[in-house]
C-alpha positions in Angstrom: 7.1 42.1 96.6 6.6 42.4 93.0 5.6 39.0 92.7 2.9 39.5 95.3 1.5 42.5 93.3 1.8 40.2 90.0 -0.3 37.7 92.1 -3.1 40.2 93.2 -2.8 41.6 90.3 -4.1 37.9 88.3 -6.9 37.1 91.4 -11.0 38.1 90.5 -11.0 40.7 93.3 -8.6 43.0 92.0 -10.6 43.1 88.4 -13.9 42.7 90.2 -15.9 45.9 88.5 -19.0 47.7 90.5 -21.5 46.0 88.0 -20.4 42.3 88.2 -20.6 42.5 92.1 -24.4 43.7 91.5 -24.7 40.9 89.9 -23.3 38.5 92.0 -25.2 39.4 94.8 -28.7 39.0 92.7 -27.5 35.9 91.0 -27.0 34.9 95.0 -30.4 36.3 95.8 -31.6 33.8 92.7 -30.1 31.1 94.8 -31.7 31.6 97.8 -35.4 32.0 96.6 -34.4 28.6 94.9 -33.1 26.7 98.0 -34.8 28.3 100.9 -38.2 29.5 99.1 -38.8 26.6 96.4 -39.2 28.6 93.9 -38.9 26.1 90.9 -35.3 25.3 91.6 -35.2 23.1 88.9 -34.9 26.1 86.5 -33.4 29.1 89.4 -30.8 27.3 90.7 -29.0 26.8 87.1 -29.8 30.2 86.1 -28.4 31.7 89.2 -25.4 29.8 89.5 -24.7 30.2 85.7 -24.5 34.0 86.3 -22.6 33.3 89.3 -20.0 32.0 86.5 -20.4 34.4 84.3 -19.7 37.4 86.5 -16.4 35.9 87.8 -13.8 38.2 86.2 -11.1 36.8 84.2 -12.3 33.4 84.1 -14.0 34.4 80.7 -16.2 31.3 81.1 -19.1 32.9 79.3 -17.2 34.3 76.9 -15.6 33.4 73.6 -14.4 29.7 73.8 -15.6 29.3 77.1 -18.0 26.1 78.4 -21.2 28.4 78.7 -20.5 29.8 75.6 -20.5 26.5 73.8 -23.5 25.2 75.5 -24.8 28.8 74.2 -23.9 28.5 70.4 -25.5 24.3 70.4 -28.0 24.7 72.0 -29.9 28.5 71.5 -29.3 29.9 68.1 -29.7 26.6 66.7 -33.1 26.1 68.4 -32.3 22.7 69.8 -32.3 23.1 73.3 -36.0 24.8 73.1 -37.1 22.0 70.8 -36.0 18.9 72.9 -37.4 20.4 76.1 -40.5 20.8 74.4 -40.3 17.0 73.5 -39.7 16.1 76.9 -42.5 18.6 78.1 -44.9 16.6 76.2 -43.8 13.6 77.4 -44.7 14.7 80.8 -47.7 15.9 79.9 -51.4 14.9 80.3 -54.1 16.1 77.5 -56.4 14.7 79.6 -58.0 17.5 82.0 -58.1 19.6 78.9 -60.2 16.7 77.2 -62.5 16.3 79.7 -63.4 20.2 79.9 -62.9 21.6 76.5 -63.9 24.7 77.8 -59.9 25.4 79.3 -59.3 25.9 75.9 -60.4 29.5 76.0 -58.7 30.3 79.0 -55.3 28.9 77.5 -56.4 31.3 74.6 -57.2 34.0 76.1 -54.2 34.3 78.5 -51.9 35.0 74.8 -53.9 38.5 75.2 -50.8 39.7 77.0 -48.4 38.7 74.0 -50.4 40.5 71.7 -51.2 43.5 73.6 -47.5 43.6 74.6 -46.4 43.6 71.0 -49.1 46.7 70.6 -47.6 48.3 73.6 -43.6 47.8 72.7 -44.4 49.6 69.5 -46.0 52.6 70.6 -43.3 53.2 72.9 -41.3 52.7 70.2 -42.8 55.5 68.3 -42.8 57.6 71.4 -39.2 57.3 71.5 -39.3 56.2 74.9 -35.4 55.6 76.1 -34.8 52.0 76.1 -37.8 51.3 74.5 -36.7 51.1 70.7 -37.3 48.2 69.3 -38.0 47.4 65.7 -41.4 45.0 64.6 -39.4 41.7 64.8 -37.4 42.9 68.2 -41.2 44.0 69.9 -42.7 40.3 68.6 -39.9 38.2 71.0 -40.6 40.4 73.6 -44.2 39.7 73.8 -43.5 36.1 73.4 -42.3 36.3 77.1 -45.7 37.1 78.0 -47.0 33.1 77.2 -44.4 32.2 80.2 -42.6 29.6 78.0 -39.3 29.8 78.1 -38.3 27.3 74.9 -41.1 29.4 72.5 -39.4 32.6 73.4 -36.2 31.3 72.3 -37.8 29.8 68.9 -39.5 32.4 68.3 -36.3 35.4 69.1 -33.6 32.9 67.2 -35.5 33.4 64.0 -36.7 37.2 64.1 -33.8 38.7 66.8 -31.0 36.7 67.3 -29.4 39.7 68.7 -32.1 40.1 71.6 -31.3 36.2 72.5 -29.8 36.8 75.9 -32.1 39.0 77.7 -35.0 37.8 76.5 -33.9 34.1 77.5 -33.4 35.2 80.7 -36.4 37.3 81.3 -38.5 33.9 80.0 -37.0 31.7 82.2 -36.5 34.1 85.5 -40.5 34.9 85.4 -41.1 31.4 84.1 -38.9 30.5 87.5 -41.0 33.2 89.6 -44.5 32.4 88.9 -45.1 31.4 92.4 -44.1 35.2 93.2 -45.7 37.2 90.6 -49.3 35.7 90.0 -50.9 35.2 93.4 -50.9 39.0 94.0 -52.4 39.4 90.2 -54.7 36.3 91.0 -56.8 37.9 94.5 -56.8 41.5 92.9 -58.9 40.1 90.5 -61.6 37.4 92.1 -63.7 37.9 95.2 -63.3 35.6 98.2 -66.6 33.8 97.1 -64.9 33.3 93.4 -62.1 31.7 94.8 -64.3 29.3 96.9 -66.1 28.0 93.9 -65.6 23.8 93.8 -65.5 22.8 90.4 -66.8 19.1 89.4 -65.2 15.9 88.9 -63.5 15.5 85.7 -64.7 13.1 83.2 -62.6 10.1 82.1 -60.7 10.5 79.6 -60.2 7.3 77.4 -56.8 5.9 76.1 -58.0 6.4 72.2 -58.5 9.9 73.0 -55.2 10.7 74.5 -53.4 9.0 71.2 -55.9 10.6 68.9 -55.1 13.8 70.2 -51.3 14.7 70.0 -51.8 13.0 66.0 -54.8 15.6 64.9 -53.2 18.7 67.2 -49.7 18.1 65.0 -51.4 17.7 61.8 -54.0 20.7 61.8 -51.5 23.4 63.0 -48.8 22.0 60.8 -51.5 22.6 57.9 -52.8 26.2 59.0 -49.4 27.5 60.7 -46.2 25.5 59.3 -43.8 28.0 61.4 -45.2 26.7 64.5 -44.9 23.0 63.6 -41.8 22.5 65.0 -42.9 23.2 68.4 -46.1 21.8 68.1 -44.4 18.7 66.2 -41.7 17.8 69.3 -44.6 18.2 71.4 -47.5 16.3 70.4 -44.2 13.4 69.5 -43.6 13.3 73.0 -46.9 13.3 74.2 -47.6 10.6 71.8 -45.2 8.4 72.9 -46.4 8.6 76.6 -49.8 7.4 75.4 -49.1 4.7 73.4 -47.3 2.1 76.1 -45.4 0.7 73.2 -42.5 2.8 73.5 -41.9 3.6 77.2 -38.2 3.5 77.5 -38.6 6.5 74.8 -40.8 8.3 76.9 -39.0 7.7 80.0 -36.0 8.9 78.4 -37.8 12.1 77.0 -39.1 13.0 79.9 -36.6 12.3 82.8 -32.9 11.8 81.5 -33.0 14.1 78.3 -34.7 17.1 79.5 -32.8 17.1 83.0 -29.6 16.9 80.6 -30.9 19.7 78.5 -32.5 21.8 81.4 -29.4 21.8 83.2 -27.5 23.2 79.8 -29.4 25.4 79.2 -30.2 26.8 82.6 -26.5 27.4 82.8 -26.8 28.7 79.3 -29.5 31.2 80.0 -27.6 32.4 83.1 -24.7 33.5 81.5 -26.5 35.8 79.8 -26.7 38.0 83.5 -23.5 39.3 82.7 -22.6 42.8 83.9 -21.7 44.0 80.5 -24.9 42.3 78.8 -27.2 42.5 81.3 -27.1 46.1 83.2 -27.9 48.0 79.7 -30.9 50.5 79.5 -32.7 48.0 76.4 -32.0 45.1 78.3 -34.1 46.8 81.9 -36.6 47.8 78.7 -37.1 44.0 78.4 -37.4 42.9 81.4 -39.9 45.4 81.9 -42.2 44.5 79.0 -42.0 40.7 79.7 -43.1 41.4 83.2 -46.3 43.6 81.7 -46.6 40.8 79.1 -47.0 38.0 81.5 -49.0 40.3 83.9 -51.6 40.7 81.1 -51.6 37.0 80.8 -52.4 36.0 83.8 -55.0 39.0 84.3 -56.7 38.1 80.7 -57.1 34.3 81.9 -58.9 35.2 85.0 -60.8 37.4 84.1 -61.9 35.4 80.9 -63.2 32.7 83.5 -65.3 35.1 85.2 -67.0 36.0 81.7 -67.3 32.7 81.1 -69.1 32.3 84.5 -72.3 34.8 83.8 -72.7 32.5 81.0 -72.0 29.1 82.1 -74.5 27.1 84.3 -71.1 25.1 85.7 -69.1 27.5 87.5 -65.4 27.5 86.7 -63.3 28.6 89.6 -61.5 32.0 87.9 -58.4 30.9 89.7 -57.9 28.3 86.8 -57.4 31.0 84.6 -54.0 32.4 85.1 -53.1 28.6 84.4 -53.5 29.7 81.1 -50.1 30.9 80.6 -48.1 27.7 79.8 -45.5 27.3 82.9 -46.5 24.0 83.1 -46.9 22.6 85.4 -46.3 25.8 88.2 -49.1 28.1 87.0 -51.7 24.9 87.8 -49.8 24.7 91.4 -50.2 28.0 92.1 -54.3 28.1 91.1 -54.3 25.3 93.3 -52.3 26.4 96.1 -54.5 29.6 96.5 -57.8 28.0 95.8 -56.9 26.2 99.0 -56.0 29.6 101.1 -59.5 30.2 101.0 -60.9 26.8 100.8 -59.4 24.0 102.6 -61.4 21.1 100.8 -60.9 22.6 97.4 -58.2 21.1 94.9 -57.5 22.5 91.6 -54.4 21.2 90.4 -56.3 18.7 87.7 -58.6 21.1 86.7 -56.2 23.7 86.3 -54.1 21.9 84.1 -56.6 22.2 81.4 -55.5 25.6 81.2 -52.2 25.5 81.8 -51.6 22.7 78.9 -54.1 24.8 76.5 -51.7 27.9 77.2 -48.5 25.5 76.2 -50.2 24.8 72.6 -51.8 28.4 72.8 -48.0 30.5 72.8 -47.2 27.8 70.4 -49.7 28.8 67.6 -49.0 32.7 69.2 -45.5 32.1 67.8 -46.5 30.3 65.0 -49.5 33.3 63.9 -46.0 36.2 64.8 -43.3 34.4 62.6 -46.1 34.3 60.0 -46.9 38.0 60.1 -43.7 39.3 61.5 -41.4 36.7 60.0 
């Protein structure tokens, strides 16, 4: 008999606490919108089944000496992991829809209004004193980075000025970076009439090859020179994107952007999940966080909209506002959704190209964002 209570004694169940069975439970919830609903499994499914790990008790995975732990000190503090996805992101990526309509540019730039105002809005709470809302200057900045929906700039940007905040603001990143598909439609038909969402936008221009390798080389040079701090992402960025465009080094770029950044995605999805731990995760500040990067990427989406429809009363080429939430950079699942809703409402109308204008103007858009707050902030 007392080997039997020894043996409970040592099993998960017995030190299974009220707050890590939350947890499990959402972490299984995670897994379920990933599987059954689609909801970009590619980054859910780590997530969830890294807090699935981390809320097993006794197993101490995510813990000191532990495997998540590990992948947490190479790859997050360090900025690495952030840094080579962005590499592999621009890899993937093609400048030219944003080339052929110049215009996106100001919808990627206008859908950072929700990291700024959030910053704004983080501090005045602050000053109200409301509970879980204290955060210092460099704290409130790597919140409001969550609103540009880009989950390796919110890391960059919260390794340099909060280190501390690392683990719930990765997670709130990547968990509305995951849930785009769930939080901007409702945002996106609050804000445009049935008739805006009809609108059928022209064909795109061609966009020549000199162009595209032109492109990534002037982009890397000109923010280097105005904003250094955001080189680094800018710089692993436009390298990728350069060496899909140039066909001389396509066993690079097919490296980049298919075996390096599943390795790296997969590390640090388990990475970030780990960071759902009971202990870590059900805290007052951390709610406070999750809150403010939901308002942050709210305001994002919102400000792209509706800074289509301004551009509309002025422009003799209607822009379909859809486009505009593209303009936070969850490349490429904001541009999915614009297009998936365009085509509630009309059948023959597909947006994906033209709404990845947008969506790769927001990428280098909450790049400078962090570049302009580790300037000011830093």
């Amino acid at each position: 008999m007392e080997a039997l209570i020894k043996l409970w004694q040592s099993t998960g169940i017995y030190h299974l606490e009220p707050g890590q069975a939350v947890m499990l439970v959402v972490c299984l919830g995670l897994i379920y919108l990933a599987i059954r609903k689609g909801f970009e499994p590619l980054l859910l499914l780590p997530i969830a089944f890294g807090g699935i790990l981390a809320n097993i008790p006794v197993a101490n995975m995510a813990g000191e000496g532990g495997i998540l732990h590990l992948f947490y000190q190479v790859g997050l503090p360090t900025s690495v992991f952030p840094l080579l996805i962005f590499m592999g992101v621009g890899a993937m990526t093609d400048f030219g829809p944003m080339l052929a309509n110049p215009r996106t540019l100001l919808l990627g730039a206008a859908a950072q209004f929700g990291i700024f105002g959030t910053l704004l809005g983080a501090v005045a709470l602050t000053v109200w004193g409301v509970p879980g809302f204290e955060f210092t200057m460099k704290q409130a900045a790597s919140i409001a980075i969550i609103g540009g929906a880009d989950g390796p700039t919110s890391i960059f940007v919260t390794s340099r000025l909060a280190p501390e905040l690392l683990g719930p603001i990765a997670v709130a990143a990547y968990s509305y970076m995951a849930l785009v598909p769930l939080i901007q439609p409702p945002i996106m038909r609050a804000l445009t009439t049935e008739s805006e969402r009809r609108i059928e936008m022209k064909q795109l221009r061609h966009v020549g090859r000199t162009e595209k390798i032109v492109f990534p080389i002037v982009l890397v040079v000109l923010i280097g020179l105005l904003l250094p701090d955001a080189a680094p992402l800018v710089g692993m960025f436009a390298f990728g994107n350069l060496m899909r465009e140039c066909g001389v080094v396509e066993r690079l770029a097919d490296t980049s952007r298919n075996a390096l950044i599943n390795i790296v995605t997969i590390a640090l999805g388990l990475t970030v999940g780990a960071k759902l731990s009971a202990d870590s995760f059900l805290q007052i500040t951390t709610l406070g966080i999750i809150v403010l990067g939901l308002i942050a990427f709210s305001l994002g989406t919102a400000a792209g909209v509706i800074m289509a429809k301004i551009m509309n009363v002025f422009s003799k080429d209607k822009i379909n506002p859809l486009i505009g939430s593209a303009g936070v950079s969850a490349v490429p699942m904001a541009a999915r959704v614009s297009n998936k809703v365009g085509l509630e409402s009309n059948p023959q109308n597909f947006l994906l190209m033209h709404a990845m204008g947008p969506n790769v103007a927001g990428v280098i858009g909450s790049a400078v964002a962090a570049g302009v707050l580790l300037s000011f902030v830093g």
